[in-house]
C-alpha positions in Angstrom: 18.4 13.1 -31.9 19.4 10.6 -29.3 16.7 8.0 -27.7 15.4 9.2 -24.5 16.3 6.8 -21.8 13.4 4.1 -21.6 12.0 3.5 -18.1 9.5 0.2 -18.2 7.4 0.6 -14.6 4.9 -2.2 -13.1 3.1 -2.5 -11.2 -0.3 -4.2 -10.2 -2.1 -2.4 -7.0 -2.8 1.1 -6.2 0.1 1.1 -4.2 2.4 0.0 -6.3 0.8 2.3 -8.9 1.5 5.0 -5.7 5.3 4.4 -5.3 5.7 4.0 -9.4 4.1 7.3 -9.7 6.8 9.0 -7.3 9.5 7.2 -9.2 8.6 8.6 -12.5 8.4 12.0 -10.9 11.8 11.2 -9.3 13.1 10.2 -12.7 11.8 13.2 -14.3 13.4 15.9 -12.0 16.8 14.0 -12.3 17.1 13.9 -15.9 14.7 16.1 -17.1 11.3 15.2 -18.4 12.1 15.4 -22.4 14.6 13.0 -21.7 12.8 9.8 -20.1 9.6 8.2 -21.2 7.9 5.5 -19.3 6.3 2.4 -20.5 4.5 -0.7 -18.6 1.6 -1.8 -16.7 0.1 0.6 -13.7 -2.8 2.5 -12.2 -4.4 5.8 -12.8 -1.5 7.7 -10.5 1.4 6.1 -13.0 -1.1 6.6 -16.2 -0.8 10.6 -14.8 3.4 10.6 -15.5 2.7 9.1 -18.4 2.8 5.3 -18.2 0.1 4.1 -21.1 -1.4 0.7 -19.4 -2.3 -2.2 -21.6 -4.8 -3.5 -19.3 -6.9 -2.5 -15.8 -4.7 -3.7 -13.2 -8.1 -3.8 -11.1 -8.1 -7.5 -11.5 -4.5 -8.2 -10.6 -5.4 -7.3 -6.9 -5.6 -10.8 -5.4 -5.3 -12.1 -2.4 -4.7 -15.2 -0.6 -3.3 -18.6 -2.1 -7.5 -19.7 -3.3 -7.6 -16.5 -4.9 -4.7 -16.6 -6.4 -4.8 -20.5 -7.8 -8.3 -19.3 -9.3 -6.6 -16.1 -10.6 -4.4 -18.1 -12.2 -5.1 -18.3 -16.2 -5.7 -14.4 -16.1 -2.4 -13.8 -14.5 -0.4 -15.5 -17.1 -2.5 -13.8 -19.6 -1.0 -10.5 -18.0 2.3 -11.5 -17.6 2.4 -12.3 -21.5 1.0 -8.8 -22.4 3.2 -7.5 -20.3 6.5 -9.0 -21.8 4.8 -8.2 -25.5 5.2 -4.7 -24.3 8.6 -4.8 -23.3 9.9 -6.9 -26.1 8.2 -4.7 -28.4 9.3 -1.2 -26.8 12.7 -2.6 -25.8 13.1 -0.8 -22.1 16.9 0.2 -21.1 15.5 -1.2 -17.6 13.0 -2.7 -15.9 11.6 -1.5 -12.3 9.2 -4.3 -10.8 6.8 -2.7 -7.9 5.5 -5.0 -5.0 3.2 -8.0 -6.4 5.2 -10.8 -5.5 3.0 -13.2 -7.4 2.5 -10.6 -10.4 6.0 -9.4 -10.8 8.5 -12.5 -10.0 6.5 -14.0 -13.3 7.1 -11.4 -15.2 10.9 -10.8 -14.2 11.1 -14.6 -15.5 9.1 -13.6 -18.4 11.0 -10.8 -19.2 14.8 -12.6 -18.7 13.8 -15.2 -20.9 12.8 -12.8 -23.7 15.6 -10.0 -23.0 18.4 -11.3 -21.6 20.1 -8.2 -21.9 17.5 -6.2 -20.0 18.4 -5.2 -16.4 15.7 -5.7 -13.8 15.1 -4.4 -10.9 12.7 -5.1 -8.3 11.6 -2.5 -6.1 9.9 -3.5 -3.0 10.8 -7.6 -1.7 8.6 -10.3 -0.3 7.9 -9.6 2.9 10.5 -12.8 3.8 11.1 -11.7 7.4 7.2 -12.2 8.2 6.8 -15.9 6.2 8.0 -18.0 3.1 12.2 -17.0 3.5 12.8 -18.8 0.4 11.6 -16.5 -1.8 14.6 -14.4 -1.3 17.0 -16.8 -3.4 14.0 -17.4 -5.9 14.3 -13.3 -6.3 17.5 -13.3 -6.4 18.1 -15.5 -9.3 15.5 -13.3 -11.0 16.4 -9.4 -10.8 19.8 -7.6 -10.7 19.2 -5.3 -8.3 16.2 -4.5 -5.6 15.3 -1.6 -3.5 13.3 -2.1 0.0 11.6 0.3 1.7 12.3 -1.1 5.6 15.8 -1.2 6.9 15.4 -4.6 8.2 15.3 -5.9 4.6 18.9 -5.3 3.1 20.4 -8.7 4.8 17.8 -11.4 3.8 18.1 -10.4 0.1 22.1 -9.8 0.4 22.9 -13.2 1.9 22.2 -14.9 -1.4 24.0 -12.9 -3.6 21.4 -10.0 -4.3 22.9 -6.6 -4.7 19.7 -4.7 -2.2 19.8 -0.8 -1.4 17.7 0.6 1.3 15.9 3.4 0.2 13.1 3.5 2.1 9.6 4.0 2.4 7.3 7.1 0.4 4.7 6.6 2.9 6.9 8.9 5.7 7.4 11.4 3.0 4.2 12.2 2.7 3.3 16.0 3.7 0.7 16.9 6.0 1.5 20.6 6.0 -1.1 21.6 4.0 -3.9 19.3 5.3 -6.5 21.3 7.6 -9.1 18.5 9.8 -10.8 21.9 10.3 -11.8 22.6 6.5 -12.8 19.3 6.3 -14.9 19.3 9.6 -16.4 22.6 8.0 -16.9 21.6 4.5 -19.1 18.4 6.2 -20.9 20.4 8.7 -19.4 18.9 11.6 -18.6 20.5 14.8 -15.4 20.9 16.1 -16.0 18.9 19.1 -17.8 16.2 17.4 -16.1 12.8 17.4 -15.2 11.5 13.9 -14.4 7.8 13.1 -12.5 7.5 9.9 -12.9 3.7 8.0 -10.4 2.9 5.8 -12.0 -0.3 3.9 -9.1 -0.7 1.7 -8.2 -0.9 -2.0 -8.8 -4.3 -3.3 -11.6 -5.7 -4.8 -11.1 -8.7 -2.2 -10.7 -6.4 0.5 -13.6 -4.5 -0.2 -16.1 -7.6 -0.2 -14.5 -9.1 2.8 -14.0 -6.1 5.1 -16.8 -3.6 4.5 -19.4 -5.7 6.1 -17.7 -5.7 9.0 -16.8 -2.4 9.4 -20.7 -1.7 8.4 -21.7 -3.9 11.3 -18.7 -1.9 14.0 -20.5 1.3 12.7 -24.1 0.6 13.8 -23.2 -0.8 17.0 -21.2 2.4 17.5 -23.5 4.9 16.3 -26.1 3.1 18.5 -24.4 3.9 21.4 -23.3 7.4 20.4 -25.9 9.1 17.8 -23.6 12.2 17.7 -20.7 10.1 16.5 -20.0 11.4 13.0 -18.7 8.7 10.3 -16.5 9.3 6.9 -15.3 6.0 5.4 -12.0 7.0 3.0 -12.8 5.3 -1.0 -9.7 4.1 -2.9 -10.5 5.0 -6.9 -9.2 1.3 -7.9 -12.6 0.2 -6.2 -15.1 3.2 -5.8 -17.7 2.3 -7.6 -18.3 -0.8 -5.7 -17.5 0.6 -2.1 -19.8 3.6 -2.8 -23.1 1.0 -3.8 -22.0 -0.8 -0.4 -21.8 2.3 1.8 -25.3 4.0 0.5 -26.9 1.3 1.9 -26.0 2.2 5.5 -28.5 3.3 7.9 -27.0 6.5 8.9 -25.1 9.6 7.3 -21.6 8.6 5.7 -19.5 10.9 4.3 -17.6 9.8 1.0 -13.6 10.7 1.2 -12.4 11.0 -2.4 -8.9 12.1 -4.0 -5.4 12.6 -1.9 -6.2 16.1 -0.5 -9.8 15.5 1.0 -8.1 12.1 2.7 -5.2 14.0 4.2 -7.7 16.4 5.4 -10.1 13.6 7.0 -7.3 11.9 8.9 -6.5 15.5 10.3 -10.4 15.4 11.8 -10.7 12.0 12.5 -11.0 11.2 16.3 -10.4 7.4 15.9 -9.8 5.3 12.6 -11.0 2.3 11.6 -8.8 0.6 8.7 -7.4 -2.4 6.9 -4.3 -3.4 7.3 -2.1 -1.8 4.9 0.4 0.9 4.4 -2.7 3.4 4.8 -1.6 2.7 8.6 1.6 4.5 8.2 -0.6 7.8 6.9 -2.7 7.8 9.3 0.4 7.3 12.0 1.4 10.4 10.4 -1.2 12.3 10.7 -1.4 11.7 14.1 -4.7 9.4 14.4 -5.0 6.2 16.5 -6.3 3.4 15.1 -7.7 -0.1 15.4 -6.7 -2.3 12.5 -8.5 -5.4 10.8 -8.0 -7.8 8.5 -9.4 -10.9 6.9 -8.4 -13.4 4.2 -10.6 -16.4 2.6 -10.3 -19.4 5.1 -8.4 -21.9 3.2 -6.0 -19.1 2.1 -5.5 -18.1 6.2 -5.0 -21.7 7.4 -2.5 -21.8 4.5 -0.8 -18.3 5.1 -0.6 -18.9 9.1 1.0 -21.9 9.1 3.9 -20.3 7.6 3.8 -16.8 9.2 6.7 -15.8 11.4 6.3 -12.4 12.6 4.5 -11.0 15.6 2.5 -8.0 13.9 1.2 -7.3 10.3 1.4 -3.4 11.3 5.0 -2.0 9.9 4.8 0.5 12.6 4.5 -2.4 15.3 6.7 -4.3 13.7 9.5 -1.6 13.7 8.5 -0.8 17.8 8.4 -5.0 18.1 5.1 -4.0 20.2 1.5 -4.0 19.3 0.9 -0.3 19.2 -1.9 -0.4 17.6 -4.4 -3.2 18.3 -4.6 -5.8 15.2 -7.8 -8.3 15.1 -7.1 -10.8 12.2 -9.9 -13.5 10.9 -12.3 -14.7 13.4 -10.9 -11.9 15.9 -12.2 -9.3 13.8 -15.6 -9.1 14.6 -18.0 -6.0 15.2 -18.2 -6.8 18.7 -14.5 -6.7 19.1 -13.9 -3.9 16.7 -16.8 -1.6 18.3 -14.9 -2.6 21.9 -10.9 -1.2 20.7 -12.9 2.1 18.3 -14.9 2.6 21.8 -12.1 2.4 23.9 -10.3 5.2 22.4 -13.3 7.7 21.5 -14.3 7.6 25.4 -10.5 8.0 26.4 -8.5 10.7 25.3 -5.4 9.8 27.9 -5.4 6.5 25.6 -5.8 8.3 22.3 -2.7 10.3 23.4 -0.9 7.6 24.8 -1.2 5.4 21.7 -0.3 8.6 19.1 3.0 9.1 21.3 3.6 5.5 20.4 3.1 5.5 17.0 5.2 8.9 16.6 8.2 7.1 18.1 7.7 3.8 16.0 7.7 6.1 12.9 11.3 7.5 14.0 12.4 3.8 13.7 11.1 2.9 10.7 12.8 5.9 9.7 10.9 9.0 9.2 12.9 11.8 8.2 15.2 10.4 5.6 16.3 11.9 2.7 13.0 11.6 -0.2 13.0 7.7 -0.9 11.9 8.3 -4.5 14.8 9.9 -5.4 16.4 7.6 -3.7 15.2 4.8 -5.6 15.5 7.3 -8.9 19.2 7.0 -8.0 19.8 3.6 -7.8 17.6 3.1 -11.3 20.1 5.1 -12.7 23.3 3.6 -11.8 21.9 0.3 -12.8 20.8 1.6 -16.5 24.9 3.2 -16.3 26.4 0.0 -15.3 24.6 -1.8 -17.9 
């Protein structure tokens, strides 16, 4: 009986374990599922298409330059493990999700110990925002690499990296079956009620950094409106410390747990509140406005903004080259500023309507409607593996 074709998959963040997950799906439906097995390093979404993980990638969600220098020794640690895995279960090809700092160690990891073994990087360094360099350090890494933005193609190709557009998961996503009135019913909320949705993110850094903010938006909010309802969405790659943060708020807040219930609560949410992230492009989808925050450590901002280039961090703004949706980074997101934008938009429908009009049209540039990117990028896998 022949070897099934040997798929390695990493990633290191819940949504690289997201878009992993849809590739092994992809991969399966293509050339049937008795036919591919999956190895490599990924989340509980890649563990459920059958991808055994060596370690938690829990602790490989880092961010910032500090966090990353202090990271450091348990990164390389990673990066071993990981090439043991491929070295010892010898991959036909290797598919390298998002995690810049993760993955381009590993791709050097893994040339050095296979040679022979085709890489391919899905998802680039965001090299049109900061740090353009890193295209021709990726391109002396990987064979091939597949973007999810049509902007990306040209930085990559320009130094000799075959690059395929296949674009992004996150506007595939289906809403059809979401209902913001079971969720508004299964809570006992009314339908008139106004509903803020926080999005607090999926990293452990993220988490510590941006909840106490958001807590602090939320009481000043809730003490001008008592009747406004509150439902904060909780990433499983961090749940058990967001839920130990959350039940010590002063007020009812309703838990949002699993893919359906989160589709559901961005269908009933009247305004969200979120961290920047590619959660912006679901809730654009489900036809929420939204204020978004981030923050970094200090030393790691100072060093990040000094090289940043682009306008937005939003991909939706980015695509419109307009700030859609308002964005308060560092010491501009505060409560008082954050309770100010949510405000805005729960006392003004014309605005809530005006901004999900916006965000509609942004999605149709970034390219909403395409054919399904994971199959897509299930395509171009193949070919490589063919013209090995």
């Amino acid at each position: 009986m022949s070897r099934p074709l040997t798929v390695m998959l990493v990633a290191a963040e819940a949504s690289g374990d997201n878009l992993g997950a849809g590739l092994a799906r992809a991969l399966k439906a293509k050339v049937g599922a008795d036919k591919v097995r999956f190895v490599g390093v990924g989340g509980p979404r890649m563990a459920e298409q059958g991808v055994e993980s060596p370690f938690d990638i829990t602790d490989l969600s880092i961010l910032g330059w500090i966090e990353g220098v202090r990271a450091y020794g348990r990164v390389k640690r990673r990066v071993a493990e990981t090439v043991e895995l491929a070295v010892r279960e010898k991959p036909d090809v290797a598919v390298l999700i998002d995690s810049w700092g993760f993955t381009i160690r590993v791709a050097k990891g893994l040339r050095a110990a296979l040679p022979d073994l085709k890489i391919v990087k899905y998802v680039g360094p965001q090299v049109w925002a900061s740090r353009p360099g890193r295209a021709r350090t990726l391109a002396g890494a990987v064979d091939h690499l597949m973007t999810l933005h049509g902007f990306d193609p040209p930085w990559f190709e320009k130094e000799g990296l075959p690059t395929t557009f296949v674009g992004n998961p996150s506007l595939a996503i289906d809403f059809s079956q979401a209902d913001g009135a079971r969720f508004r019913q299964e809570n006992a909320l009314s339908p008139e009620q106004p509903l803020l949705l926080i999005l607090p993110g999926s990293r452990p850094a993220e988490i510590m950094r941006m909840t106490p903010v958001f807590e602090q938006t939320a009481r000043r909010l809730k003490a001008a409106r008592p009747d406004l309802a509150m439902a904060v969405v909780v990433a499983d790659t961090i749940a058990d410390d967001l839920k130990g943060r959350v039940a010590g708020w002063p007020f009812r807040c309703i838990l949002v747990e699993g893919d359906a219930a989160k589709k559901d609560a961005m269908k009933a949410a009247t305004v969200a509140l979120a961290t920047s992230g590619t959660v912006s492009t679901e809730l654009a989808l489900a036809g929420v406005p939204m204020v978004i925050a981030y923050r970094l450590g200090g030393l790691s901002f100072a060093l990040t903004s000094r090289l940043m280039t682009a306008r937005h961090i939003t991909l939706f703004n980015i695509a419109a080259d307009k700030r859609i949706a308002p964005e308060y980074l560092q010491n501009a997101a505060t409560p008082e500023a954050l309770a100010q934008a949510v405000a805005e938009r729960l006392d003004r429908p014309e605005l809530r309507a005006e901004q999900i009009a916006e965000q509609t049209a942004a999605l149709d540039l970034m390219g909403r409607g395409q054919p399904d990117p994971s199959a897509a990028a299930a395509d171009v896998v193949l070919s490589v593996v063919q013209a090995r």
